[in-house]
Each structure stands twice: as structure tokens, then as C-alpha cells.
C-alpha positions as CSV (number, residue, x, y, z in Angstrom):
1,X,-7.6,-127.7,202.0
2,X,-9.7,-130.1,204.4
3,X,-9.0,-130.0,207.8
4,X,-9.5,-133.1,209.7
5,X,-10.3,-132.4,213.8
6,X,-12.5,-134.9,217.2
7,X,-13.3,-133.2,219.7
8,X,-12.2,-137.0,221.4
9,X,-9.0,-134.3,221.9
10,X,-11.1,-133.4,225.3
11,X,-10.7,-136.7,226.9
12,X,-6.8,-136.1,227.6
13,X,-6.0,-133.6,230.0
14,X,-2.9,-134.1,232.4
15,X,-3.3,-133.0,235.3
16,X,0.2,-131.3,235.2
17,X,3.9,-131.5,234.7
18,X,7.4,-131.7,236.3
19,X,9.1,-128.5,235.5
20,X,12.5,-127.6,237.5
21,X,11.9,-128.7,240.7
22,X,8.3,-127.9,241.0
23,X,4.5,-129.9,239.7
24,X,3.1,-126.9,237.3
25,X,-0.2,-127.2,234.8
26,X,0.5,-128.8,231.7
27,X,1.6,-126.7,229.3
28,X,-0.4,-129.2,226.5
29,X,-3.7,-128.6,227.0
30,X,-7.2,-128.6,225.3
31,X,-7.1,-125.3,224.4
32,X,-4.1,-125.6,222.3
33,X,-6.4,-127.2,219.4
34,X,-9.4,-125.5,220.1
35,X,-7.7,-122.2,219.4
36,X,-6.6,-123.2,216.5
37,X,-9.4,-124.7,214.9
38,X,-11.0,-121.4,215.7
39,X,-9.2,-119.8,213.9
40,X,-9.1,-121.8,211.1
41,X,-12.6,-120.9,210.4
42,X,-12.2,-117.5,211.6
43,X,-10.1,-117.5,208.0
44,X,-12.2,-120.0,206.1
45,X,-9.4,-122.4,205.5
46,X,-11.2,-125.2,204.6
47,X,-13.7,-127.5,205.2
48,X,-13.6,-129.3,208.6
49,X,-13.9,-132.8,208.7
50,X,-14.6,-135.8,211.5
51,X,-11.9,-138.6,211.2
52,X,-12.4,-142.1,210.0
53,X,-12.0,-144.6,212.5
54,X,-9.0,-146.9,211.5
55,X,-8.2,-150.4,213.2
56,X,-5.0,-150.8,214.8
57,X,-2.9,-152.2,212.4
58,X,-1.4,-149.3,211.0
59,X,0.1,-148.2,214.4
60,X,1.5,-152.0,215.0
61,X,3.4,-151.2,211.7
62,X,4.9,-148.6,213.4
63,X,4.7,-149.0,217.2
64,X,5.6,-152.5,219.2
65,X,2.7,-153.5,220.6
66,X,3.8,-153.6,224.6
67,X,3.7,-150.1,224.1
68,X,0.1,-149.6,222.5
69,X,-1.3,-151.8,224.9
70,X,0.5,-150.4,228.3
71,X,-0.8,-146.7,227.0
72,X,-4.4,-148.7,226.6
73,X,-4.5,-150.1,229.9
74,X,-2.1,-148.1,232.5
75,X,-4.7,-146.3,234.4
76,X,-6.5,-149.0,234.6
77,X,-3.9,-150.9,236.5
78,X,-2.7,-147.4,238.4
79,X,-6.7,-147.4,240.0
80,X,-6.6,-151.4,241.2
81,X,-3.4,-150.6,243.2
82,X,-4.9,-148.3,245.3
83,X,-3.9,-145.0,243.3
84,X,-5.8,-142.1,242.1
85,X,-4.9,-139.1,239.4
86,X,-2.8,-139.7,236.3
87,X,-0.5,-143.0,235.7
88,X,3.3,-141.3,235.8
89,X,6.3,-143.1,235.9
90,X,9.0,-142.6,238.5
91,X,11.8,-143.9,237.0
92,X,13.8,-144.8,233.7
93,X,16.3,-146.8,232.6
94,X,19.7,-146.4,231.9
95,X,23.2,-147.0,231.4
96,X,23.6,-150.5,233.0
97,X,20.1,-151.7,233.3
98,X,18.5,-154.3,231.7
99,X,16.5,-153.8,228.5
100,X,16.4,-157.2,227.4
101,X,13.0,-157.9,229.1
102,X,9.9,-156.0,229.7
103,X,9.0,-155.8,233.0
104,X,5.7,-157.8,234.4
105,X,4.7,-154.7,237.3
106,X,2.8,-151.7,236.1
107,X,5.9,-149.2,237.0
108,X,8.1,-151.1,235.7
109,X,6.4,-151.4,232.2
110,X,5.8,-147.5,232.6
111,X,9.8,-147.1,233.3
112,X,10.2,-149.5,230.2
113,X,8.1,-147.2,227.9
114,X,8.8,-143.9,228.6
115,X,11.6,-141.3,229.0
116,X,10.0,-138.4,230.9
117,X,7.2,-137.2,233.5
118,X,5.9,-134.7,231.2
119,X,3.2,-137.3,229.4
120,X,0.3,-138.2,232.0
121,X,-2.2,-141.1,231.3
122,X,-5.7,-140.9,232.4
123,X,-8.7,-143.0,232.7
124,X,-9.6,-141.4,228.9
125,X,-6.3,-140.3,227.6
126,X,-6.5,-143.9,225.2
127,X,-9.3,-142.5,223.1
128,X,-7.9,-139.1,222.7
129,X,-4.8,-141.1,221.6
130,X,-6.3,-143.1,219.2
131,X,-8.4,-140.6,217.9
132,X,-5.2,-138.2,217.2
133,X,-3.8,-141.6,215.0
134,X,-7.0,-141.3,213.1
135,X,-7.2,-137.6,212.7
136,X,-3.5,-138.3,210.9
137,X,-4.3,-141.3,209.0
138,X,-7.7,-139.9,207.5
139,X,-5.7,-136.7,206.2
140,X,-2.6,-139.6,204.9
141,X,-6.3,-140.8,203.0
142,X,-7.2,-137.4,201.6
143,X,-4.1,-137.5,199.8
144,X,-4.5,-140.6,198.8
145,X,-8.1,-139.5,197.3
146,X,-6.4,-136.7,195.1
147,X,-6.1,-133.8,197.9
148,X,-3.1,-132.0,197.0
149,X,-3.0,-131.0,200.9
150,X,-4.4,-131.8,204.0
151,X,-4.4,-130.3,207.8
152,X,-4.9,-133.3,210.3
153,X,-4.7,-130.9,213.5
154,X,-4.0,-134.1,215.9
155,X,-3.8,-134.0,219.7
156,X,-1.7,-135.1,221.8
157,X,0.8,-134.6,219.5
158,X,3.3,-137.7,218.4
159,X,6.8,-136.8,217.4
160,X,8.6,-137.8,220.7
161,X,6.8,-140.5,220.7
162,X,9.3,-144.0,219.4
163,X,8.7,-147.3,218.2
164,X,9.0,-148.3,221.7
165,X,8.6,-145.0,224.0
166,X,6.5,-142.3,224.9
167,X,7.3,-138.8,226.3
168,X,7.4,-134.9,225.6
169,X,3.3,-134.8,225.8
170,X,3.1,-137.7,223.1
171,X,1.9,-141.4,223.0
172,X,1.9,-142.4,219.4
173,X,3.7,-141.2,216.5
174,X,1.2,-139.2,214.2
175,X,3.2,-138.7,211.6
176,X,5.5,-141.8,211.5
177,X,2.5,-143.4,211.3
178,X,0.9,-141.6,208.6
179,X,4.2,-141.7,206.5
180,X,3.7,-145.6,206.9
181,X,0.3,-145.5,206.0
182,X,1.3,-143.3,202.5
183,X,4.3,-145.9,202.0
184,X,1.9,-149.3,202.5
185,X,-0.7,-147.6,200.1
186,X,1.6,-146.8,197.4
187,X,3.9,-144.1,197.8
188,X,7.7,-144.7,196.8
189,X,9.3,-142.2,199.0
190,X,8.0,-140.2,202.1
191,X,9.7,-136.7,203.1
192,X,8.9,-135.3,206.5
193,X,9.6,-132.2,207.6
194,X,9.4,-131.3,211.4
195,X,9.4,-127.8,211.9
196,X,8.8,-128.0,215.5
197,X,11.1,-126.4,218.3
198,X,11.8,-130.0,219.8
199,X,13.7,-132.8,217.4
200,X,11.8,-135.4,216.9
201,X,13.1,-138.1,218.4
202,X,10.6,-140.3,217.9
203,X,10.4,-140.0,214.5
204,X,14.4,-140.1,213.7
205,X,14.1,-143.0,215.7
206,X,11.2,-145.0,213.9
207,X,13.2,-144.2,210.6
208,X,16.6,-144.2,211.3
209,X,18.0,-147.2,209.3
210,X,15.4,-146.9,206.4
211,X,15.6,-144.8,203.2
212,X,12.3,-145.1,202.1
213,X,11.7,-141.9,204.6
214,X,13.7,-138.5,204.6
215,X,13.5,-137.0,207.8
216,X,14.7,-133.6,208.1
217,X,14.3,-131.7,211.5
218,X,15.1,-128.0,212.6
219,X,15.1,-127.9,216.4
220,X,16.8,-126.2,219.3
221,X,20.2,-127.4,220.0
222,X,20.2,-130.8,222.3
223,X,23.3,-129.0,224.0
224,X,20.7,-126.4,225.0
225,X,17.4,-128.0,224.7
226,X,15.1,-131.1,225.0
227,X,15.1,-134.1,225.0
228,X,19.3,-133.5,225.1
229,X,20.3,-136.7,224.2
230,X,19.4,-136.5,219.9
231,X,19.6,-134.2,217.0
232,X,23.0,-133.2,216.7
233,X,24.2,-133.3,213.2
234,X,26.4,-136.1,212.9
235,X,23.4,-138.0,213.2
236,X,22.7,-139.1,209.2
237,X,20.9,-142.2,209.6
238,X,22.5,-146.0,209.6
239,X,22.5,-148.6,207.3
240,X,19.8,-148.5,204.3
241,X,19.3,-145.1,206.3
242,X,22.8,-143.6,206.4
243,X,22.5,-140.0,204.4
244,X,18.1,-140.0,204.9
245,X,18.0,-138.5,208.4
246,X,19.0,-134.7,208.5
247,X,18.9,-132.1,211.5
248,X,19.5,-128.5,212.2
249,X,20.1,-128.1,215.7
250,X,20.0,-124.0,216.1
251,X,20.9,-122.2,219.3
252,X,18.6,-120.2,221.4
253,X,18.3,-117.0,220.6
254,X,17.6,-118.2,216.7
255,X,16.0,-115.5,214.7
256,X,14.6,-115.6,211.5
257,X,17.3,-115.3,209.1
258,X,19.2,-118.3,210.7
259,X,16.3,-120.5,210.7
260,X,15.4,-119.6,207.2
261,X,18.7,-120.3,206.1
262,X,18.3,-123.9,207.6
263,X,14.9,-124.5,206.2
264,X,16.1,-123.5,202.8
265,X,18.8,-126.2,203.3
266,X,16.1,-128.1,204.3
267,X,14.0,-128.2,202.0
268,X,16.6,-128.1,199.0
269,X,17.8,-131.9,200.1
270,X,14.1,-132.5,200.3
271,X,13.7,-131.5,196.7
272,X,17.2,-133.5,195.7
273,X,15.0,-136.5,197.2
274,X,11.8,-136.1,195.2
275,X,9.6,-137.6,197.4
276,X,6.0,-138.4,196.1
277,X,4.5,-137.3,199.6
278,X,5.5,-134.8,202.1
279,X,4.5,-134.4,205.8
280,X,4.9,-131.6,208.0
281,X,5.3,-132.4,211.7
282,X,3.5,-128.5,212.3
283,X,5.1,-127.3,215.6
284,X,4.9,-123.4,216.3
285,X,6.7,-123.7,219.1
286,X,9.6,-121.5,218.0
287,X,7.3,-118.4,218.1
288,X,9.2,-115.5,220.1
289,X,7.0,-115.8,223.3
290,X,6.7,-119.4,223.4
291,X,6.9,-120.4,227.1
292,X,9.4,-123.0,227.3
293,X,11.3,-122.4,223.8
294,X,14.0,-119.8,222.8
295,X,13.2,-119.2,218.9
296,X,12.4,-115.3,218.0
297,X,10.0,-116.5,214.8
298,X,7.3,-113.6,214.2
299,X,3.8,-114.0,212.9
300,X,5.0,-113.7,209.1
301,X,7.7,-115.8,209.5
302,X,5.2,-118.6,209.9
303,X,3.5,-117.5,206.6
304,X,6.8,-117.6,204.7
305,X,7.2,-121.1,206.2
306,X,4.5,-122.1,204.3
307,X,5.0,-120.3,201.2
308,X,8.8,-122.4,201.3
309,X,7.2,-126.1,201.3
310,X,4.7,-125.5,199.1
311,X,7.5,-124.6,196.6
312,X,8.6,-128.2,196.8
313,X,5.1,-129.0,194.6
314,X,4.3,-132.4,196.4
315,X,1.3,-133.7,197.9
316,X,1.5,-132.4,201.6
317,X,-0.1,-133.7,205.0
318,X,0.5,-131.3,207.6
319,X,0.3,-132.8,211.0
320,X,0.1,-130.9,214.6
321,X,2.8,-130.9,216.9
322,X,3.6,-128.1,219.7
323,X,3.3,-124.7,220.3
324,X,2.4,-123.5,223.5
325,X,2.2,-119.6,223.2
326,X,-1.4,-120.7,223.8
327,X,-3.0,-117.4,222.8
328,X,-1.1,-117.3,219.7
329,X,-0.6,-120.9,218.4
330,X,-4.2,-120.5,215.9
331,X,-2.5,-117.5,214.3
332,X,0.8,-119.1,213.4
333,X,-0.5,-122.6,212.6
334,X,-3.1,-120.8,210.2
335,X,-0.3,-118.7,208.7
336,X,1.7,-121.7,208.1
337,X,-1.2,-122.8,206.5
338,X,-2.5,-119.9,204.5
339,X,1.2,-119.1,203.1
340,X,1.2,-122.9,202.0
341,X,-2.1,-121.8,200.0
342,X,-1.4,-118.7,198.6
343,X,2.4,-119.4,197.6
């Protein structure tokens, strides 16, 4: 298995977070990749590979360009109105408000484009963006070479991030845009599996009235957990879509024999869809001590993870999403990764 990593990853690094009431360091960090590309050759995985550098058409075919070129030039802007640190938004829109029109000032564009004030932009943050799309789209390419799987470990991560929003510590969609990248080259049918504590908003989103893409999530409850206001069940895709978008919201507290039970599920309607590609949106974020989740996975709960998709015998791009348990996320991702191998 190839793994595909940039150290571009450096140049975003937000300065911190809004967390209940108080400004706390940003639970995404640097580390978080570094850690796990240790230990990826701690257990000789695979060979580690620089990305390609890809134009910027694939994300257009997935992301509305007001978007792409707010997240390119926001701190910019933020600097020549007399600001310093991180560009953040202050405010959002809702119930009401006009969405007809994208605002002309830079907080109004921010408000426009984003949904939370966990996702900082700094003076770099648009190169470790871009270069997170291309760690994903150059392991989308290994597939497409013959690879029969591939590790893009991509940060930020992407799969808050919509069409037309950004949020929950991502910019651009990593995966939605390497499922778009499999479909444009060739492929029939794109599953992706998101295995991360959060849903995947952004993703559901991107995909929701399409059935070229099966998206199947396991996430904590949005009566419980973030971002609250998707993945509840009834939600089964619309149109061409209706029946291709599946979640499993599970409660806190979640141990391993629920979420098992769910990713079998999962990965049975997966099967049922016989997709010629899969891609993992790889969050370990539902490890027991994870900071800000409520998941009771152990280490070897990870490996059997992998050991279940890599019964569904596909072609599979694995993509990095969370996990913040920071001294423990290179031993789950890898285990995730090494069950995939040895199943």
C-alpha cells in the first residue's frame, strides 16, 4: 500500500478554537499527521509518496468557486483591514436571511461560506489546503494505475466541508473530490464510507441528489453531537439520490458491538451496490479517550474495521479525517490500515 503525505500540512495551524464559552488550542493540529505517518513507518506500511500537483479543476467540479477563492484570499483581505491573527467569522446565516446573494465585504462572504468558528484561515492555510486536495487526488490516481489500495493521509481534513461551506476544521472536500475525480476518469459507481465520529455533512451534501455515489456514514447522534443539524436516518438522499445516502447515527456511550453491528449493515448495502471504487473517509475519532467524542472503540476494534472493508474486495482509497486522541491517532489509523492488509 502507498501512502501519499506533504509536509505543506505545516503551513496550517489555527491558532485556536471556540469551545463552550471559552478560546482553547485547536484540537487539529500538526501533530495529528505527523504521528501518524510515524507510525506508519514504524510498521513498514508502505512506501511513502509526495503528491502530484493537480490544477483546480477537479475541486470546481465539486466546490463553487466563491468558496475556493474566498478560502484563497481571506487573510489577505483580514490583514488590509487593519487585522492581525486568523480570518474567523462572526456570524452565520439563518432562518430568514437572505441566501440569494453573496455578500461583497470580507465578513460577510466569511458568514456566507461557513457554519462554525472551529476552521481558522491564515496567511498559509491555502497551500496546506490545496496540498491536502492533491494528497487525495494523487492516491484517487494510484487506483487508477492498478493500486488495489491507497492511504492519502490529507490535512486539514475535508468531510464537513460542502459544495458551498466550510467548517469542523475543513476547507475542501477530500474525498468528495476524489470520488469525482474516480467518477470523471472512468469509474461507474463510487461507495464512500465515513467512519469518522462526526457525519459528514459535507459530503451527504455534495452527493445528496446523485446515485452515482453511495454514501454511508456512522457518526454520533446529531441529537447529541456535531454539527446537530444532519445525519439522522430519515435522511436517504433526494431525487436520482433518494435510497444512495445512508447513516447510523449511534448514541454516546457506543461500544463496540453496536458500532460493529452498524458497520456490518454498512458495509452489506455497500456490497448490494457493487461499486467499482470505495473510499474511506478514515476518522478515529471514536477511540475511547478521544477528547471531544463519546465512542468506547479500542485499539483492535480499529484493526477489525479494516479487516470488514477489505471484505468488500474493491479498489479502496482511504482518506484522513479526525481523531484527536493525539497520542494515539498513528496506532488506530495504522490498525485500520494493517487489518485492511492482512484480512
Amino acid at each position: 500500500m502507498k501512502i501519499v503525505y506533504s509536509a505543506d500540512h505545516f503551513l496550517h495551524h489555527a491558532p485556536g478554537e471556540l469551545l463552550f464559552g471559552e478560546f482553547v488550542p485547536a484540537f487539529e493540529k500538526p501533530e495529528r499527521a505527523e504521528l501518524v505517518l510515524a507510525r506508519v513507518r514504524e510498521m513498514e506500511l508502505g512506501e511513502v509518496i509526495a503528491p502530484q500537483i493537480f490544477p483546480l479543476e477537479p475541486i470546481t467540479r465539486v466546490h463553487a468557486p466563491g468558496l475556493m477563492e474566498l478560502l484563497q484570499s481571506a487573510h489577505k483581505e483580514w490583514v488590509e483591514l487593519g487585522r492581525s491573527g486568523a480570518a474567523y467569522p462572526y456570524t452565520w446565516p439563518t432562518r430568514g436571511m437572505r441566501m440569494d446573494r453573496v455578500p461583497t465585504s470580507l465578513d460577510g462572504r466569511l458568514a456566507f461560506y461557513s457554519f462554525d468558528c472551529g476552521t481558522a484561515l491564515t496567511a498559509t492555510s491555502w497551500q496546506a489546503i490545496k496540498s491536502s486536495v492533491d494528497v487525495a487526488l494523487t492516491g484517487a490516481t494510484l487506483l487508477q494505475g492498478g493500486e488495489r489500495a491507497a492511504f492519502s493521509l490529507c490535512r486539514p481534513p475535508g468531510h464537513h466541508a460542502g459544495a458551498d461551506h466550510y467548517g469542523g476544521y475543513c476547507f475542501l472536500n477530500n474525498a468528495a473530490i476524489a470520488a469525482q475525480k474516480l467518477l470523471d476518469d472512468g469509474a461507474k459507481r463510487v461507495a464512500i464510507l465515513d467512519v469518522d465520529y462526526h457525519h459528514g455533512n459535507g459530503t451527504q451534501q455534495i452527493f445528496y441528489n446523485r446515485d452515482d455515489v453511495f454514501f454511508v456514514s456512522l457518526h454520533g447522534h446529531p441529537d447529541q453531537e456535531y454539527p446537530y443539524l444532519l445525519g439522522f436516518e430519515d435522511e436517504k438522499g433526494a431525487g436520482k439520490g433518494e435510497g444512495y445516502n445512508l447513516n447510523f447515527p449511534l448514541h454516546w456511550g457506543t461500544e463496540w458491538p453496536g458500532y460493529e453491528a452498524a458497520l456490518q449493515e454498512g458495509i452489506k448495502r455497500i456490497a448490494a451496490y457493487a461499486p467499482d471504487v470505495v473510499v474511506v473517509s478514515l476518522g478515529v475519532d471514536t477511540y475511547k479517550d478521544d477528547p471531544i467524542s463519546h465512542f468506547k472503540l479500542e485499539h483492535e476494534h480499529f484493526t477489525r474495521i479494516g479487516a470488514m472493508i477489505k471484505a468488500l474486495n474493491k479498489p479502496t482509497l482511504f482518506v484522513m479525517e479526525g481523531g484527536y486522541a493525539v497520542a494515539e491517532i498513528g496506532i488506530n489509523a495504522v490498525n485500520v490500515l494493517t487489518g485492511f492488509k492482512g484480512a
